[in-house]
C-alpha positions as CSV (number, residue, x, y, z in Angstrom):
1,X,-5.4,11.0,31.8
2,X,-1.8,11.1,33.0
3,X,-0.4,9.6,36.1
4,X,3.2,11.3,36.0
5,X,4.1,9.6,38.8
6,X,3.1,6.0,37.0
7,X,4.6,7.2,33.9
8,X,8.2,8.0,35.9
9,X,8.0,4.8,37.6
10,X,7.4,2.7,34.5
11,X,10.7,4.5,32.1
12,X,12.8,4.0,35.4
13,X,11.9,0.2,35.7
14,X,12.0,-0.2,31.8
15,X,15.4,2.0,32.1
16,X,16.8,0.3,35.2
17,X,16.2,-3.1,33.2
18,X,17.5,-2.6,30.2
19,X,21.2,-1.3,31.5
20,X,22.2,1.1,29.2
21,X,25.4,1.8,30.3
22,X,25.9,-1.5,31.1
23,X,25.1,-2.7,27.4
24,X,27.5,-0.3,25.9
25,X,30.9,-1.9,26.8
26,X,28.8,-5.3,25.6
27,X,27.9,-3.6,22.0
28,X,31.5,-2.6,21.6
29,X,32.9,-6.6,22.3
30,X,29.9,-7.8,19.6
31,X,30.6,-4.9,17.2
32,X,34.5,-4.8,17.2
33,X,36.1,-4.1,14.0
34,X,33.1,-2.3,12.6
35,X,33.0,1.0,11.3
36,X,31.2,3.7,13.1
37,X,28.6,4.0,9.9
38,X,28.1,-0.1,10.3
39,X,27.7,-0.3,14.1
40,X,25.2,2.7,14.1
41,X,23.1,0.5,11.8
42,X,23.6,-2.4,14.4
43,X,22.3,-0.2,16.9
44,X,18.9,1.1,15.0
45,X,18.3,-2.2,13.7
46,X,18.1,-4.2,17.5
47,X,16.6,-0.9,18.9
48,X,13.9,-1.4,16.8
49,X,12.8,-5.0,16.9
50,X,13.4,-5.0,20.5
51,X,11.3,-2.1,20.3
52,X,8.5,-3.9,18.8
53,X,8.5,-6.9,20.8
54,X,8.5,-5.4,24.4
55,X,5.6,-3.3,22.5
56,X,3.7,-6.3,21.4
57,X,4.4,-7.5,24.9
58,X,3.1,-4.8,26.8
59,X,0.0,-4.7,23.9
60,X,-1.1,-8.4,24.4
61,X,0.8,-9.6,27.3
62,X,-2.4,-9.7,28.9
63,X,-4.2,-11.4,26.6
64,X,-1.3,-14.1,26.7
65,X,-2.3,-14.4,30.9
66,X,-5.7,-14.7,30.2
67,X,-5.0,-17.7,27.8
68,X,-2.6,-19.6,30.0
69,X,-4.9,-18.8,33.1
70,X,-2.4,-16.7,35.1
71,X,-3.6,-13.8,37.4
72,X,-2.2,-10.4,36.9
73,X,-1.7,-10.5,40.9
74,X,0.3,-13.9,40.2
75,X,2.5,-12.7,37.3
76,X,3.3,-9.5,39.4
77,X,4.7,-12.0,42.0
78,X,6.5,-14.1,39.5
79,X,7.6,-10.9,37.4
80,X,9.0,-9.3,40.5
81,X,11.1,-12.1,41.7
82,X,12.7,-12.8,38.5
83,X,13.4,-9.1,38.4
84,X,14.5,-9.0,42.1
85,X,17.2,-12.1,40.6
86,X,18.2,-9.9,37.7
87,X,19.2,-7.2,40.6
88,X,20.7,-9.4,42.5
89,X,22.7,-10.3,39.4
90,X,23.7,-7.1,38.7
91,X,24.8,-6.2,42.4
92,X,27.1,-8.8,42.1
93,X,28.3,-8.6,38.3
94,X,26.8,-11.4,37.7
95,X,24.7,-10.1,35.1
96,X,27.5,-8.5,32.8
97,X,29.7,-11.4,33.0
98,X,26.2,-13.9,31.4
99,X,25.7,-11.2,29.0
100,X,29.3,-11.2,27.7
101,X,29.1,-15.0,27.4
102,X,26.0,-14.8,25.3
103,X,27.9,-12.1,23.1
104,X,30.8,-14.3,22.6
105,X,28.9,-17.0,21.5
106,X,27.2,-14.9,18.7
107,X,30.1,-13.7,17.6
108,X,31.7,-17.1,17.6
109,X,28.5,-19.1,15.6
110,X,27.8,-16.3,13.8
111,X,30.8,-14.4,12.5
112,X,28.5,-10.6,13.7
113,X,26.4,-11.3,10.2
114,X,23.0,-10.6,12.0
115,X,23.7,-9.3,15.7
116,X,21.5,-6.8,15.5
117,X,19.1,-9.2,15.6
118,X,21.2,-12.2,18.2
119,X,22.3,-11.4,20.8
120,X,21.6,-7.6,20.4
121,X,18.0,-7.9,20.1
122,X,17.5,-11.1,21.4
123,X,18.4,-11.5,24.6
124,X,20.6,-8.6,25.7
125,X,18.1,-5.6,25.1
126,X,14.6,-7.7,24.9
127,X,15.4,-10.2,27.5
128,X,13.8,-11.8,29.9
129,X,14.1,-8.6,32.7
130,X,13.1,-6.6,29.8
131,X,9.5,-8.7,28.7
132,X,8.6,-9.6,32.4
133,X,9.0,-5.9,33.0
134,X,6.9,-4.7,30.2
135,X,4.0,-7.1,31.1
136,X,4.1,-6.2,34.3
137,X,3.6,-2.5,33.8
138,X,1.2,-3.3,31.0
139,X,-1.4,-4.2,33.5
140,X,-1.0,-1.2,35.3
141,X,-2.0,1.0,32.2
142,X,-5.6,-0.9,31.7
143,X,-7.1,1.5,29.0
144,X,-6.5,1.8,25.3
145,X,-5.3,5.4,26.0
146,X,-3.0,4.5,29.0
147,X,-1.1,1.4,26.6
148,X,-0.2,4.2,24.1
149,X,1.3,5.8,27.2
150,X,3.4,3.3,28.1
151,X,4.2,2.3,24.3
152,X,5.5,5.9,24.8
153,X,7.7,5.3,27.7
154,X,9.0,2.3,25.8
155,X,9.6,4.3,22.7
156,X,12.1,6.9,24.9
157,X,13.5,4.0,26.7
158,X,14.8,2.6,23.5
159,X,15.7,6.4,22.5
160,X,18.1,6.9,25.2
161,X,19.1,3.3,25.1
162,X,20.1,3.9,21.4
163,X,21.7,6.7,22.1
164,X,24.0,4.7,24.7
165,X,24.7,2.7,22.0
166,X,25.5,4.7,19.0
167,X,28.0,6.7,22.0
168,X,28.7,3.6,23.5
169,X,32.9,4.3,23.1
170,X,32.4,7.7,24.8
171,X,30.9,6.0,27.6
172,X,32.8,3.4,28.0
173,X,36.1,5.6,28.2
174,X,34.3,8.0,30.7
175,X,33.0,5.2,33.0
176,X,36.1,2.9,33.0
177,X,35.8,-0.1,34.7
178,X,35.1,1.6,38.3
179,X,32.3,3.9,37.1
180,X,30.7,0.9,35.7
181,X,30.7,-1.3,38.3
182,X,29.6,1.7,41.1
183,X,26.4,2.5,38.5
184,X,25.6,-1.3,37.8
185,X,25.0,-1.9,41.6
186,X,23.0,1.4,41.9
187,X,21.2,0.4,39.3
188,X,20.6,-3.1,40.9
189,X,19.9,-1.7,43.9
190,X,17.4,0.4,42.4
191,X,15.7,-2.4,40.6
192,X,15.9,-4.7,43.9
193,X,13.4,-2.1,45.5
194,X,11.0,-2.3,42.1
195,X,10.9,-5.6,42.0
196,X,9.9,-6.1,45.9
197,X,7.0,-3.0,45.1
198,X,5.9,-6.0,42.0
199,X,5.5,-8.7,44.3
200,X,4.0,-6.6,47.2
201,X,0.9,-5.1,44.6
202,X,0.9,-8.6,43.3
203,X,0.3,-9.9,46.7
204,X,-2.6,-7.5,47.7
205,X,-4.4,-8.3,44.2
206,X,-3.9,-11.9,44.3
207,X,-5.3,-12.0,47.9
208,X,-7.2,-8.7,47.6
209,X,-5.7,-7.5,50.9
């Protein structure tokens, strides 16, 4: 059964989260001096494994709780403070200027040999934001049916997060430095109000209110 409003609310968090347009500018620093053949390969090869871990994330995050012990009410409150931080972050730029660090560094130990994989991957797409986010909506699609819904939603987040990628110059000249910095604080505006939705439904499982 679909739940169109669930399903809308889950590819906005997951969207709001990963930052597309926010990422692009990022992609061009890590991927300078590459052709346009070479970075597109960059792009599908950290689309997909982020792909498959916020997948195997949202498959057995669960499963993971269960182990360690940890409520779903409790891990909504924990998941929706760290993502309230990550919008706080991102309302004040704080959030772009750690991600440009982070791609510095690879391209400084690593010499842009497997980016795709650091930072690309690993942290900047699949980060923290990015997993807590996914296990958080995992528990709000119980059934088998309802997972491959949100491995859907997952699936055309990365699309259109790939896409931002592979056009991330076009964006990046459109935007400009302005238009970046008006949508990032949308955006973490956007997410601020998610995150304080987590930790209220957290609240009223974890104390069945």
């Amino acid at each position: 059964m679909f739940d169109v409003d669930l399903l809308i609310n889950a590819l906005t968090t997951l969207l709001v989260t990963l930052d597309p347009p926010g990422l692009a500018p990022i992609f061009l620093s890590l991927t300078v001096g590459l052709s346009r053949q070479q970075r597109f390969q960059v792009a599908t090869r950290g689309s997909l494994i982020a792909f498959f871990i916020l997948t195997a994330f949202a498959l057995f995050g669960d499963r993971i709780l269960g182990l360690l012990g940890i409520s779903i009410g409790a891990f909504r409150i924990a998941g929706g403070m760290l993502l309230f931080w990550i919008a706080f972050e991102m309302i004040f730029e704080k959030r772009q200027e750690r991600k440009e660090k982070a791609g510095e560094t690879a391209i400084t130990k690593d010499h842009l040999h497997n980016i795709a994989v650091f930072p690309l991957a690993l942290p900047l797409i699949a980060g923290p934001g990015a997993i807590s986010a996914t296990m958080l909506l995992g528990s709000s699609f119980p059934s088998a049916i309802e997972r491959m819904q949100l491995i859907v939603v997952i699936a055309a987040s990365m699309a259109i997060l790939f896409l931002a990628l592979v056009i991330a110059d076009r964006i990046d000249r459109f935007l400009g430095v302005t238009g970046r910095a008006i949508l990032t604080r949308l955006l973490g505006v956007i997410l601020a109000a998610l995150a304080v939705q987590f930790v209220v439904d957290g609240v009223r499982s974890a104390f069945q209110v």
